[in-house]
N, C-alpha and C positions, 0 to 999 in steps of 0.2 A: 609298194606303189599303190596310192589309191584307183579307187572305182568310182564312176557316177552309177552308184543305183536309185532305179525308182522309191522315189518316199513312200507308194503304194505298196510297197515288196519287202517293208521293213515294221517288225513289232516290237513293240514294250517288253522287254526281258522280267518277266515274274521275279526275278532274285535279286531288279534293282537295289542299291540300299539307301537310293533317296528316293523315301517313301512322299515326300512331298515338293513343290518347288514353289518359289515364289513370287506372286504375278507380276510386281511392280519390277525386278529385272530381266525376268521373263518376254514381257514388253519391250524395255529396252532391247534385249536381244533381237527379238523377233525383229525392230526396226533398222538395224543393224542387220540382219540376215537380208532383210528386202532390201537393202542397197547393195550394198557387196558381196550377197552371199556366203555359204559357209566355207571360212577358209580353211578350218580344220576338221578333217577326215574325223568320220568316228568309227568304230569299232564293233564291227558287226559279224557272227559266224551261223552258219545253215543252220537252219530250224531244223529242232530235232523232229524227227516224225511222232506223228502222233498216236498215242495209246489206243487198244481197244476200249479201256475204262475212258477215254477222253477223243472222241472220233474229230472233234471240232477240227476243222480246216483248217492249215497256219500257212502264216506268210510265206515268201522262200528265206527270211532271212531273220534273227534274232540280235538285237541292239544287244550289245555287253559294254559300251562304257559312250557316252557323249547325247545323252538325253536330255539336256537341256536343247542341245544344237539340232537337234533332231525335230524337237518340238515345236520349235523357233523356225525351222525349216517348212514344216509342216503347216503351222499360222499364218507361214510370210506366205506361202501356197505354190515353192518351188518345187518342180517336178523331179528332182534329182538332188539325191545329196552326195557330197563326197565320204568312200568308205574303204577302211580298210579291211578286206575278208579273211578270217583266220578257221580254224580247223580245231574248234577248243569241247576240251568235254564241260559238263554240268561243273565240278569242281573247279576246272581252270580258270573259267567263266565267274565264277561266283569271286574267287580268289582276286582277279582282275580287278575286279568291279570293287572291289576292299580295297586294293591298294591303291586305287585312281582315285578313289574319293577321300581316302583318310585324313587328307590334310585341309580339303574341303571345309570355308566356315558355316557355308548354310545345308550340312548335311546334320540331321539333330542325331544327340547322342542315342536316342531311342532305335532311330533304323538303323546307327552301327552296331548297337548291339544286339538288333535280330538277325542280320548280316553274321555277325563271330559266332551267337547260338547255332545258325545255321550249320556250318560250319562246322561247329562242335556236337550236333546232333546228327547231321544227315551223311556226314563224312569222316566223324569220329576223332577229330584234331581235338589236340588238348591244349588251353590255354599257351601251355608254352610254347605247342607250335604253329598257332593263329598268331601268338605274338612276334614269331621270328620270322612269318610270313607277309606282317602288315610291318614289320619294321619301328613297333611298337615295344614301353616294359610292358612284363607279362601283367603285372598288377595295372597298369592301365587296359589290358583284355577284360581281368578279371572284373574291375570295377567297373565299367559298360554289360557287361552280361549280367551283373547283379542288379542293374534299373530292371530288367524286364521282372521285378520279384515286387516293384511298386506295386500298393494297392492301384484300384482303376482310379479315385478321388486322387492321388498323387498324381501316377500317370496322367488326368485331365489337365492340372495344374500345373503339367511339366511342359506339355504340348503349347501349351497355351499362351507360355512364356510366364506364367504368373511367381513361379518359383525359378533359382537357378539351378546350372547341373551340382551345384555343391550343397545345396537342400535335399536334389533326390539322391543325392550319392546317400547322407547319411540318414533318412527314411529308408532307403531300400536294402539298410542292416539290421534292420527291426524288425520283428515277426509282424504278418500282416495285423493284428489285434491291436498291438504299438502302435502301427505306420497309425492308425486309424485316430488312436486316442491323442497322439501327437498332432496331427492334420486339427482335431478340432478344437483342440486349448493348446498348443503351442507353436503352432507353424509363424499363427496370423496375431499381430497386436493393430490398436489401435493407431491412427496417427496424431492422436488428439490436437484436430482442429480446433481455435474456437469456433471459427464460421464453417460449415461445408459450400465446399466450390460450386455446388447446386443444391441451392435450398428445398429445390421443388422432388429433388430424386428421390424415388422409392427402391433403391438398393442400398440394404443395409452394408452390403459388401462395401463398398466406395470409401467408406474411412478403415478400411484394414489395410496392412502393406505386412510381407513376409518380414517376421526378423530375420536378424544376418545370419548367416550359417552360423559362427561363433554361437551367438546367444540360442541359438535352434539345440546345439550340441547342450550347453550348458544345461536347458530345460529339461533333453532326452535325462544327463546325468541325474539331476533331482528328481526326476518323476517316472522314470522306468529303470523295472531291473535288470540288471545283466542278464544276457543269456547265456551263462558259458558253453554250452551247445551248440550254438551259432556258428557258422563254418567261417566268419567274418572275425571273432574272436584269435585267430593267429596273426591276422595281418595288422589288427587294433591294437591288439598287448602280445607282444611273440614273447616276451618274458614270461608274464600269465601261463600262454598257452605251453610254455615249455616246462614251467610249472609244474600245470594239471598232468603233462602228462607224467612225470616225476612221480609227482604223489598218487595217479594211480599204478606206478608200479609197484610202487610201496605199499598200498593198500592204507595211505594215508587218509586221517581225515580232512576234510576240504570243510575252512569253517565261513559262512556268509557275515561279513562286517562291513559296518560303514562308520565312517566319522560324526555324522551327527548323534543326536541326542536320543534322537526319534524318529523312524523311518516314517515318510510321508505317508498319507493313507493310500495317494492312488498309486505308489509303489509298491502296497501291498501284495502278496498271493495265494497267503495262507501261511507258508513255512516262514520259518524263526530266521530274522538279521538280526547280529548281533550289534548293538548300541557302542557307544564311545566308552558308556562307564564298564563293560562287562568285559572288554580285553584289554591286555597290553601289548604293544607292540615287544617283540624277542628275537628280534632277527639281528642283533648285534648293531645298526645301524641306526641313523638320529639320536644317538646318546641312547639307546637302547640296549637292554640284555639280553643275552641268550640263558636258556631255558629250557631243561629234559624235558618237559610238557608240554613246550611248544609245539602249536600246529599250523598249517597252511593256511592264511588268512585270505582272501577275495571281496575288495571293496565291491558290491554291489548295486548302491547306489550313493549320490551326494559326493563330493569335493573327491577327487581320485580314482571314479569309478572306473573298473577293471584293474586296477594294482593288485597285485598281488606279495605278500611277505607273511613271515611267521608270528602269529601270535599267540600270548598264554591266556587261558581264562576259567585256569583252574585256580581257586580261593585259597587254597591249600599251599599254594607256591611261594615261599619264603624270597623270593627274588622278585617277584612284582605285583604282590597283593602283602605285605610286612603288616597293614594295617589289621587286613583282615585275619591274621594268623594269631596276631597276637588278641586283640578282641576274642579270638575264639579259645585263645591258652586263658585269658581271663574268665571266661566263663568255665570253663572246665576248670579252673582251679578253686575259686568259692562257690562251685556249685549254682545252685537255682538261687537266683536272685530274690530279691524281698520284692514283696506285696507291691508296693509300690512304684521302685524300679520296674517289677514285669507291666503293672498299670501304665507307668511311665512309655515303657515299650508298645506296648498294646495300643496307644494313643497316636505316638509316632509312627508308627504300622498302616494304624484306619487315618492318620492324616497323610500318609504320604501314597496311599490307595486311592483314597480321596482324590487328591492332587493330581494324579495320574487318570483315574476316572474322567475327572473335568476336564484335562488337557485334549487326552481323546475325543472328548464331546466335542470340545472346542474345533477340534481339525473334523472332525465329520461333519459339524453342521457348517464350518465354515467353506470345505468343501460342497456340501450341497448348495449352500444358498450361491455357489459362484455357478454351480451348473445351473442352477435356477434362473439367473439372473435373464438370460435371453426372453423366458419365456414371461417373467414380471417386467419387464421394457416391453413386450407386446401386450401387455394387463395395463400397462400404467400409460401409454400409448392411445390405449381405445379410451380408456378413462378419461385421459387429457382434452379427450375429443369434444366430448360433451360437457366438459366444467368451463365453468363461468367462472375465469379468474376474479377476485376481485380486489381491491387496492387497502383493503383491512380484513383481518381476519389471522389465521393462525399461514396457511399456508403464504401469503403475502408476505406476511411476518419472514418465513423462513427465507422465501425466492431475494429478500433485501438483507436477509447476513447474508446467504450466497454471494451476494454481488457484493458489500460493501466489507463483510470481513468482518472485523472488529471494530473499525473505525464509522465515526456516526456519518451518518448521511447529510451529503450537502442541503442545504434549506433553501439552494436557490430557486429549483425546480419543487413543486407540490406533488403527494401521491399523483394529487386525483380523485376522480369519483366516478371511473368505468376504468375499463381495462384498455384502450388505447391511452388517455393519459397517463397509465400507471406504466406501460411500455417505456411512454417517453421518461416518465421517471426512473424507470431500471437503466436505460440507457445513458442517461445525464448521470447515473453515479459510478456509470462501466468507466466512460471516456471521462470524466472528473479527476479518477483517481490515475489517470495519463500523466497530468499537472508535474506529480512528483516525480516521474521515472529523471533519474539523471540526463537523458539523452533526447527530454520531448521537446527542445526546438527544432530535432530532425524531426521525430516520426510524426510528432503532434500536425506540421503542414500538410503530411501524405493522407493523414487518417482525415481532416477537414475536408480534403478535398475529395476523399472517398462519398464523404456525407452531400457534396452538392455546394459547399461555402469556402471563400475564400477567404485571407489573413490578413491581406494588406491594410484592410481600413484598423486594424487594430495591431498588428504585427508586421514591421515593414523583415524587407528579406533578411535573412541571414547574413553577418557580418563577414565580408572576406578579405577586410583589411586592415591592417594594424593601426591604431593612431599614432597621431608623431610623438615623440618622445620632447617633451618642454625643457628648453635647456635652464640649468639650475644655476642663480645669479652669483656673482662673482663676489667672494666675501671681501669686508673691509681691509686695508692693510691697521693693524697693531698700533692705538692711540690715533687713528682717523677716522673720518668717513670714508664712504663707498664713492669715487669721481664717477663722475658720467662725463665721456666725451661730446666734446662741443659739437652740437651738429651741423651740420652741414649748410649748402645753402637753398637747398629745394625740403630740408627740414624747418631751416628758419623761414622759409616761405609759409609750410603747412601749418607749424604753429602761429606763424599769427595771422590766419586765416582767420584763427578762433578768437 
C-alpha cells in the first residue's frame, strides 16, 4: 500500500544506475505530472544513518527505483509523492535498482556496467550470479563490465553517442595502447563529400563518421596483434583458448603466424610472426598433412586472426617443404658449387635483400607520410592562404587534370586572367562533364537549379508519356493495288473544300 510522503523527505540514491536522464522527456513528464499527478508509487527505504567519516544530515528517506517520476514531481512542484516504503539493506537496494532498469532503453550501457562492477566489487557477486540475479546471459554481464576498461577518448565518444555499443564493445578488448592507436587511424574514415554541408566550418571533425563495427573489427585484424593474454581471448576463440591451454601442459611450443606475406609495420612489437612462406599448415585439415614436427600455430594478425591449428616449419620435413629437402640433398651431393653458380647465388641473395630492404622502406615511409598527412593539410592549408592562384602556370595546370581527367577541356568557357574567372572555368568543366552520366536528364535539372537557373527555355520537362503508336498501312492484295475506301459524305464535303 502506498504512502504520500513529502518530496522534501526524499533524496537521490548514490547507487542510482541512471547516471543520466533526458530533458526533452523529462519535460514531457514533468507536464504530465502537473496535470495528473504521479500515478505510480515509487520505491523508497529509510535512510541509512550517517557515518562518522560523513556527519552530513540525510533525508528520512532514500529513492531505490522511480527517479525519473520523482524528479518530475519535484519540477511540477508537488508537495507529496506516492511511495512505497520498504526495509531493504545497501545490497537489496542496489540489486532493485538493476533489475527495474535492465530493460530500460535510455539507461546507457556505461551506468549498467558500473551498477554490475558495483556489485561485483563491493559485494563480491561474480558474473554468474549478477547475471542470474538481473535475469541476463552471463556473457552479456561480462561484456557491459568490460566497457568500464575503455580508454577515457572512447569512453567520450561513447557517452556522446558518436560511436555505437558495438564499437566500444570491441575497443574495450584491446589493451588501453590499442584502444588509443585504433581511435586514431581506425575508428573514423572520411565521408568523402564533394561539397561540405558548411563551407564556412572550422571543424575538421565534420567530414568523419565511425566505420561500421564490421570494418572497425576488420582493421583491429590487420593492424594489431593478438593478445593471447587477454582475458577476452576465451570468449573470442574458446578453440584457441582451449588450445593454449593444451599446449601449456605439454610444454608445447606456441608458434605466432599469419597469412600474409608480411606483417604490417604498425602490427609490429619486436618478436618474430611467422610469414605465409615459412609454414605449412599440418593439422590433417584443408587438404593438409600431418607431421611429427608439427607445432601449435596462432594467427596473430591479417585474414583469421586468433585461429589457431598445427603447423611445420621445419626445412628438413620431407612432407611439406619436399622442395627444400631435396635442393639441400643436391647440394650435399656435388658438393660446393662452381664459381659461378655460388656468384649466381650471391646475386640472387643481395637481390632478393635488396627487394626486401625496399619493401620495408616502402611500408615505413608509406606509414609515415600517412601519419603525416594531418599535420601537411595544416602546412598546405596556411600556405593556400596566402597564394595567389593563377589561371596559368604549373599549379593551374594540375588543379585542370584534377577536374577534367584525361579528357580535354571544354573551349566553351575561357581560363581567364585572375582567379575568379578561372573558378568559373573549374566549375564549367566539373558540371560539363554532367552532359555524359547516363542519368543527366534527372540530376542535371536538380544541380541547375541548385546554381540559381532554370531549364525550360532550353529543355522543356521530362517526358511522361508515351507516343501513339502509327498504325502500319494495309498491304496490297497479290497482282493489285492498295483500294481505299470511298469516303463518306462529310469526307466528300472536306475534300472539295480544297
Amino acid at each position: 500500500m502506498s504512502t504520500p510522503i513529502p518530496v522534501g523527505d526524499i533524496q537521490h540514491s548514490p547507487t542510482n544506475p541512471r547516471g543520466r536522464m533526458d530533458e526533452a522527456t523529462l519535460a514531457e513528464l514533468t507536464a504530465s505530472v502537473r496535470l495528473y499527478g504521479v500515478l505510480s508509487p515509487v520505491l523508497v527505504r529509510p535512510s541509512p544513518r550517517p557515518s562518522k567519516a560523513s556527519p552530513t544530515p540525510v533525508r528520512k528517506y532514500e529513492l531505490v527505483y522511480g527517479h525519473r517520476r520523482f524528479e518530475a514531481a519535484r519540477r511540477a512542484g508537488l508537495a507529496e509523492i506516492p511511495a512505497d516504503v520498504r526495509e531493504l539493506t545497501d545490497e537489496q537496494a542496489l540489486e532493485i535498482q538493476i533489475v527495474e532498469n535492465k530493460d530500460r532503453e535510455d539507461i546507457h550501457p556505461l551506468d549498467e556496467a558500473s551498477a554490475f562492477v558495483r556489485l561485483h566489487e563491493q559485494f563480491r557477486h561474480s558474473a554468474d550470479d549478477i547475471a542470474a540475479r538481473v535475469g541476463k546471459p552471463v556473457q552479456y554481464v561480462r561484456d557491459r563490465m568490460r566497457l568500464l576498461s575503455l580508454v577515457p577518448r572512447a569512453h567520450a565518444h561513447f557517452l556522446a553517442g558518436e560511436i555505437l555499443l558495438g564499437h566500444a564493445m570491441v575497443l574495450s578488448r584491446l589493451k588501453p595502447a590499442d584502444q588509443e592507436r585504433t581511435i586514431e587511424h581506425g575508428l573514423f574514415e572520411d565521408e568523402q563529400l564533394l561539397i561540405h554541408p558548411d563551407e564556412d566550418a572550422d571543424d575538421d571533425q565534420g567530414s568523419l563518421k565511425p566505420r561500421t563495427v564490421r570494418e572497425l573489427q576488420g582493421w583491429i585484424d590487420q593492424h594489431v596483434k593478438l593478445d593471447v593474454t587477454a582475458p577476452v581471448i576465451a570468449e573470442l576463440f574458446p578453440e584457441t583458448h582451449s588450445a593454449l591451454g593444451q599446449a601449456e601442459s605439454e610444454a608445447a611450443k606456441i608458434l605466432p603466424i599469419t597469412h600474409e606475406y608480411a606483417v604490417p609495420p604498425d602490427a609490429k612489437d619486436g618478436s618474430r610472426v611467422y610469414t605465409s612462406k615459412s609454414w605449412r599448415r599440418a593439422d590433417g585439415k584443408l587438404k593438409s598433412k600431418t607431421c611429427e614436427k608439427s607445432v601449435l600455430g596462432i594467427v596473430m594478425v591479417g585474414p583469421g586472426r586468433g585461429e589457431s591449428f598445427h603447423v611445420c616449419i621445419d626445412k628438413t620435413c620431407r612432407v611439406h617443404f619436399p622442395e627444400a629437402v631435396k635442393a639441400a640433398a643436391a647440394r650435399a651431393k656435388h658438393g660446393s658449387a662452381s664459381k659461378s653458380a655460388s656468384k649466381a647465388v650471391l646475386r640472387e641473395q643481395s637481390a632478393e635483400a635488396k627487394r626486401l630492404r625496399e619493401s620495408k622502406l616502402r611500408d615505413l615511409n608509406r606509414q609515415a607520410f600517412s601519419e603525416a598527412i594531418p599535420a601537411i593539410t595544416a602546412l598546405l592549408i596556411k600556405q593556400l592562404a596566402k597564394t595567389d592562384v593563377k589561371p596559368s602556370g604549373k599549379l593551374a595546370d594540375l588543379i585542370v587534370k584534377k577536374v577534367c581527367g584525361y579528357a580535354k577541356p571544354s573551349a566553351h568557357v575561357a581560363r581567364g586572367k585572375d582567379a575568379k574567372q578561372f573558378l568559373r572555368f573549374l566549375v564549367f568543366q566539373a558540371i560539363d562533364e554532367e552532359f555524359d552520366e547516363w542519368d543527366a536528364w534527372q540530376t542535371f535539372p536538380k544541380l541547375a537549379k541548385s546554381l540559381g537557373f532554370k531549364l525550360e527555355a532550353a529543355y522543356p520537362k521530362p517526358i511522361t508519356e508515351l507516343p501513339p503508336v502509327a498504325e502500319e498501312p494495309k498491304k496490297a492484295p497479290k497482282g493489285g493495288k492498295t483500294t481505299r475506301p470511298a469516303p463518306d459524305d462529310d469526307d466528300a464535303a472536306e475534300e472539295g473544300d480544297f
